[in-house]
C-alpha positions in Angstrom: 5.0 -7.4 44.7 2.2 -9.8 45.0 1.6 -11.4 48.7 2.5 -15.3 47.3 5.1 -14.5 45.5 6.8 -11.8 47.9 6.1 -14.9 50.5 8.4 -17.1 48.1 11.2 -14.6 47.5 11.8 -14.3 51.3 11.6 -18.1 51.4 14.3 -18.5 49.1 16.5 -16.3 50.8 16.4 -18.5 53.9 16.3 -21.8 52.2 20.3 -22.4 52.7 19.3 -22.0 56.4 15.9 -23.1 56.7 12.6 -21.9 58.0 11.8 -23.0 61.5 11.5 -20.3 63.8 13.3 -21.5 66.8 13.4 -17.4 68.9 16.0 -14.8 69.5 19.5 -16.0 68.6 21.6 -17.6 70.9 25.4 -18.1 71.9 27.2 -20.3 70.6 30.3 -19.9 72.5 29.7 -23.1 74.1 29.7 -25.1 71.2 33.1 -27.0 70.1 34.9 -25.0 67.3 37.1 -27.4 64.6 39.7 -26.0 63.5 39.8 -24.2 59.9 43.2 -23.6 57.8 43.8 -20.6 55.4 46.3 -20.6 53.0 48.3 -18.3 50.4 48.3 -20.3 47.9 46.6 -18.8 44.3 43.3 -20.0 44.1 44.0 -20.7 40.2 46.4 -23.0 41.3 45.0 -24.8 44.4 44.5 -28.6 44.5 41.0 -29.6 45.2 42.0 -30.2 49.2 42.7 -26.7 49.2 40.1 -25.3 48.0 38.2 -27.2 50.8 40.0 -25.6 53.2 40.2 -22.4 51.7 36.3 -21.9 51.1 35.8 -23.3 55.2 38.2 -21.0 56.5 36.5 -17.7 54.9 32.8 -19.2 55.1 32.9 -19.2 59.0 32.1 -15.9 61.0 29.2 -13.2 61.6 27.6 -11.7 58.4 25.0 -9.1 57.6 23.8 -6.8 55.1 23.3 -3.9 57.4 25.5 -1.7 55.1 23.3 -2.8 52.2 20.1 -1.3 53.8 21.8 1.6 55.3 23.2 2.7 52.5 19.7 2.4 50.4 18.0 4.5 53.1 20.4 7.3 52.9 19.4 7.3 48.8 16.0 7.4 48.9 15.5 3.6 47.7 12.9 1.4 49.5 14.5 -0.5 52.0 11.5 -2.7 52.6 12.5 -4.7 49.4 15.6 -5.5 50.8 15.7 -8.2 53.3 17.5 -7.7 56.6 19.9 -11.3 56.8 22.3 -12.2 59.5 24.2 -15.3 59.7 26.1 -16.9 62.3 28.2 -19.7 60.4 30.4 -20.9 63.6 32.3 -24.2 63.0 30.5 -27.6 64.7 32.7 -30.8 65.9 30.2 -33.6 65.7 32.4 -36.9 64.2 29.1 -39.2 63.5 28.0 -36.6 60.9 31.4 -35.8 59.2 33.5 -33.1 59.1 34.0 -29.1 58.0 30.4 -29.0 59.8 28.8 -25.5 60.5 25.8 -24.5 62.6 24.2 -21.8 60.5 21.7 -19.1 62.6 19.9 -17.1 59.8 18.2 -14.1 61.8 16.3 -10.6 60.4 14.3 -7.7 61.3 15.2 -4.8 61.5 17.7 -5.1 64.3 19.4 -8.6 63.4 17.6 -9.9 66.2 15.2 -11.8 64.4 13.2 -15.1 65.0 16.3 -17.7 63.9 16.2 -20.0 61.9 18.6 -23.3 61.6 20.5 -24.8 59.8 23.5 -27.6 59.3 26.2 -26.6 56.6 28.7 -29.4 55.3 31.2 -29.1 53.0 33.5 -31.8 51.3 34.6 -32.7 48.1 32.4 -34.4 45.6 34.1 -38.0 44.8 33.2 -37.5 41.1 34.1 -34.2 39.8 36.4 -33.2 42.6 34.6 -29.8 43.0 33.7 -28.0 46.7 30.2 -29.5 47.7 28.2 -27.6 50.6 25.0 -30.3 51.9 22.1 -28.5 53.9 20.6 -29.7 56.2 17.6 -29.2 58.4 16.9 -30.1 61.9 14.1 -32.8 63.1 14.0 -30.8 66.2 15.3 -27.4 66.2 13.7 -25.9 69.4 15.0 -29.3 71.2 18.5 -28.2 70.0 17.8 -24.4 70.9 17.0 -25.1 74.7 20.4 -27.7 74.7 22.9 -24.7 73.6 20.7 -22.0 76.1 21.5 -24.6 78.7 24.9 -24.2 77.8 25.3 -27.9 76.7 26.9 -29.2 73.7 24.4 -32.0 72.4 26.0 -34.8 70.4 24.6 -34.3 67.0 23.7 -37.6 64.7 22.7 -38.8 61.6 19.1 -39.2 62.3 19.0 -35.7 63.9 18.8 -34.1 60.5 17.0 -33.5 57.3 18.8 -34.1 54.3 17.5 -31.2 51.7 17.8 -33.2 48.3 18.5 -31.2 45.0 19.4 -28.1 47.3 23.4 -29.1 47.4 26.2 -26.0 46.1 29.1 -26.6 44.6 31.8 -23.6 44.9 34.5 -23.0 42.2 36.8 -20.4 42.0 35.8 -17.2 40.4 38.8 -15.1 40.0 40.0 -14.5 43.2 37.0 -15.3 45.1 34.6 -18.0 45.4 31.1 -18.8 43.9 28.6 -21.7 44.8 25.4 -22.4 42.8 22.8 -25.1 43.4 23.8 -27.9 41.5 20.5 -28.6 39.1 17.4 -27.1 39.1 15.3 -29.4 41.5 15.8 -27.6 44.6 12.2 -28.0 46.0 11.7 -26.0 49.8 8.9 -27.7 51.4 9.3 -27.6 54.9 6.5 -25.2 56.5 3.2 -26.4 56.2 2.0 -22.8 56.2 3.8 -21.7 52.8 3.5 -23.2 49.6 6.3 -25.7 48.0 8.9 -23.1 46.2 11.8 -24.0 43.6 14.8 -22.2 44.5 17.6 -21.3 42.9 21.0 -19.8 44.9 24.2 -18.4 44.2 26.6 -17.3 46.4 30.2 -15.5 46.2 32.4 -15.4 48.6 35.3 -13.2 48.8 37.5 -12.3 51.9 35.1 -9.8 54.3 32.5 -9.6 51.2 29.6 -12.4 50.5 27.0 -11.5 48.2 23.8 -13.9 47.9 21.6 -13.9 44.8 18.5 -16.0 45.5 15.8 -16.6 43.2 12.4 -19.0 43.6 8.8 -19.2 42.7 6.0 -21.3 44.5 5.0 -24.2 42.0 3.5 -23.8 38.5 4.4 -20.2 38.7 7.2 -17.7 37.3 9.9 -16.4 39.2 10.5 -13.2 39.6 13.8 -11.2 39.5 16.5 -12.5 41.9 16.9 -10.9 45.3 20.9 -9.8 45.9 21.7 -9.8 49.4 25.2 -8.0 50.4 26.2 -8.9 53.4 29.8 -7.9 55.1 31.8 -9.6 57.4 31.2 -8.4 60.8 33.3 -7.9 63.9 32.4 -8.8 67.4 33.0 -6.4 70.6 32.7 -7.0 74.4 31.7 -4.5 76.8 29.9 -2.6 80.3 27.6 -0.5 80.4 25.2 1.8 83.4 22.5 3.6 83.2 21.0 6.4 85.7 17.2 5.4 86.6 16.4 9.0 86.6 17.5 9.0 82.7 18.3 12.0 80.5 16.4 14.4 83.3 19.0 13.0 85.7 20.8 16.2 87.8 24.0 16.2 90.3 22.3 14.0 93.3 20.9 11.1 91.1 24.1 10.3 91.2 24.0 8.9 94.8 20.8 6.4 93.6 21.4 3.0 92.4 22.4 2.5 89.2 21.8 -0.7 86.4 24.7 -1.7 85.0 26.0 -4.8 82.6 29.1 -5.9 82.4 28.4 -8.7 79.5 27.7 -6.9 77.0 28.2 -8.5 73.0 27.5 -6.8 70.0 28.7 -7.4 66.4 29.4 -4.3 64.0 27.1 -5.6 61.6 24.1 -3.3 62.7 23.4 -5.3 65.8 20.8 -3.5 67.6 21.0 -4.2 71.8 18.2 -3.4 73.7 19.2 -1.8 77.2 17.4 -3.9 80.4 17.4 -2.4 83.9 18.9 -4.4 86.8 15.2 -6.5 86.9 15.5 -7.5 83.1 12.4 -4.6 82.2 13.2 -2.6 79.4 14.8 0.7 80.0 13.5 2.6 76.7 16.9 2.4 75.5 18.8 0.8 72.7 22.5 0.5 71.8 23.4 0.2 68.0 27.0 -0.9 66.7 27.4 -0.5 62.9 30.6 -0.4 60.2 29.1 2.4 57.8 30.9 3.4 54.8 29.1 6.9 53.6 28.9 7.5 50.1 31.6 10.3 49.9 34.0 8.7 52.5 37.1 7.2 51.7 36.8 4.7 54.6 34.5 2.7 56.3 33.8 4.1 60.3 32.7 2.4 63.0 29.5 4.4 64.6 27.9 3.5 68.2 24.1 4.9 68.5 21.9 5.4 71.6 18.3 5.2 70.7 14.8 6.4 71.8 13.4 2.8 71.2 9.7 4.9 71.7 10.3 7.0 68.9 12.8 5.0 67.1 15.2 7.7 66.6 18.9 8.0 66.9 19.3 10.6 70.3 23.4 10.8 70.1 26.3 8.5 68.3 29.7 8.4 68.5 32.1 7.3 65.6 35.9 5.8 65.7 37.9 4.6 62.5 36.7 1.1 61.6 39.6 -0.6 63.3 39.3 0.8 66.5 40.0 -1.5 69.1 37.9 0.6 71.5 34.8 2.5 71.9 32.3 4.1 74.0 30.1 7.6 74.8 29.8 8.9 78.5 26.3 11.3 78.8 26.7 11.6 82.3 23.6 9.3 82.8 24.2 7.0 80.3 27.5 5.7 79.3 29.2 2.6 77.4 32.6 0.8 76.8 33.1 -1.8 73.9 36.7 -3.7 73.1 37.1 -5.3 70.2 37.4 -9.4 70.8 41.4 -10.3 70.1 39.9 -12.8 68.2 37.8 -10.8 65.8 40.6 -8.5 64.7 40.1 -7.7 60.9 
């Protein structure tokens, strides 16, 4: 794929959540959660109110298309033309901008842990035709709002704090028994990096239960696009956790025991593929890495969840362990390395 246009495909994948580089993700524990309401109501049948509340009640969570790539690796496909995505979608209380307000954290890579990128989703319904309408929006400041939530404050979010992305609005209708939301028009220009070119983009997005598929299309101006990129990314599950480590490592014999060792006991990692990297007690890197996935091989009838120790020098996988993909708990003990991860109550499926 040429350079410009591979440039304008990844581009259009992060346009719903933009494309300033703000660092490594961060909690968002700390900011205020509004409430969202589910309902068993038949989509066919829903009134326009909700569908509101039906699309913001399964839009919010952790998302990522780990499974996606995983599963192309183990074919033989090139997992290089398949963009690793994350999203954070958590739900953001800020009454001078509206309501059903989401702070969006769009992170890649190969682990998940990715440069982020930000982004302000709103939804409400469209005074004319009644349909679900999701706004974008950009922030004047993003690193400014960054450092606030690493601070562990909650900044008061306004009107003039954001970038209104014009032409780039979705609107969400039912499809079946799921959701899908298209860019309403064909104007949506992405122009917000002064190091890549202007791109028209085109999005669509379906949303269904743990499932949300993005199929994202754009070329830079005065040229053709090329074939859409389709991004499926899964639900994912948080877990809490401890774990210690042995300084002396894999070598480690009977009296290492008696040393020091590093341990955590804060540890969060999604089952979306989240890669964690393992510090000693000084914050250096120990050489190790902790991998929580939900993998569904080709063959098997279920899903499993699968926890992975890795070399991070060589990159490979040194031992795993695997549970059903429900399991509340998990964990490995190597003698000089060992691991326990709960479920969150919160995040059962």
């Amino acid at each position: 794929m040429n350079q410009v246009i591979h440039g304008a495909v990844v581009l259009a994948v992060c346009c719903l959540c933009g494309c300033s580089t703000t660092g490594s993700p961060v909690s968002t524990t700390n900011v205020s959660r509004e409430p969202t309401q589910s309902t068993s109501v038949p989509v066919s049948v829903m009134t326009p109110e909700q569908s509101l509340q039906r699309v913001v009640s399964l839009i919010a969570g952790e998302w990522d298309n780990h499974q996606q790539r995983w599963l192309a690796s183990q074919s033989g496909a090139d997992v290089q033309a398949i963009p690793r995505l994350h999203y954070s979608i958590v739900p953001l209380e800020a009454p001078k901008v509206g309501r059903h307000l989401f702070l969006v954290q769009q992170s890649g890579g190969v682990s998940g842990n990715g440069p982020v990128r930000l982004r302000v989703w709103r939804f409400a319904l469209d005074r004319d035709t009644g349909a679900v309408r999701q706004d974008v929006y950009a922030f004047r400041q993003p690193e400014r709002y960054i450092a606030l939530l690493r601070a562990g404050q909650q900044p008061e979010l306004r009107h003039q704090d954001l970038i209104p992305s014009p032409g780039c609005s979705l609107r969400w209708a039912a499809d079946g028994q799921a959701w899908s939301g298209s860019v309403d028009g064909q104007d949506c220009l992405v122009d917000d990096r002064p190091s890549v070119p202007p791109v028209y983009v085109r999005d669509e997005l379906w949303l269904s239960g743990d499932q949300l598929t993005v199929r994202s299309a754009s070329a830079p101006l005065g040229q053709v696009a090329p074939s859409p990129v389709v991004l499926k990314l899964q639900r994912a599950v948080e877990y809490s956790g401890w774990l210690a480590i042995n300084p002396a490592g894999p070598t480690a014999r009977s009296g290492d025991a008696q040393r020091p060792w590093h341990t955590r006991k804060d540890l969060r990692l999604h089952d979306g593929g989240q890669r964690l990297e393992v510090l000693w007690d000084d914050g250096s890197p120990s050489g190790w890495s902790l991998e929580l996935a939900r993998l569904h091989y080709a063959n098997a009838a279920e899903p499993i969840l699968r926890l992975d120790l890795i070399d991070d020098q060589s990159g490979q996988v040194v031992t795993y362990v695997w549970a059903g993909q429900d399991s509340r708990q998990i964990g490995m003990n190597l003698g000089w390395f060992q691991v326990g991860l709960t479920r969150l109550d919160s995040a059962a499926r």
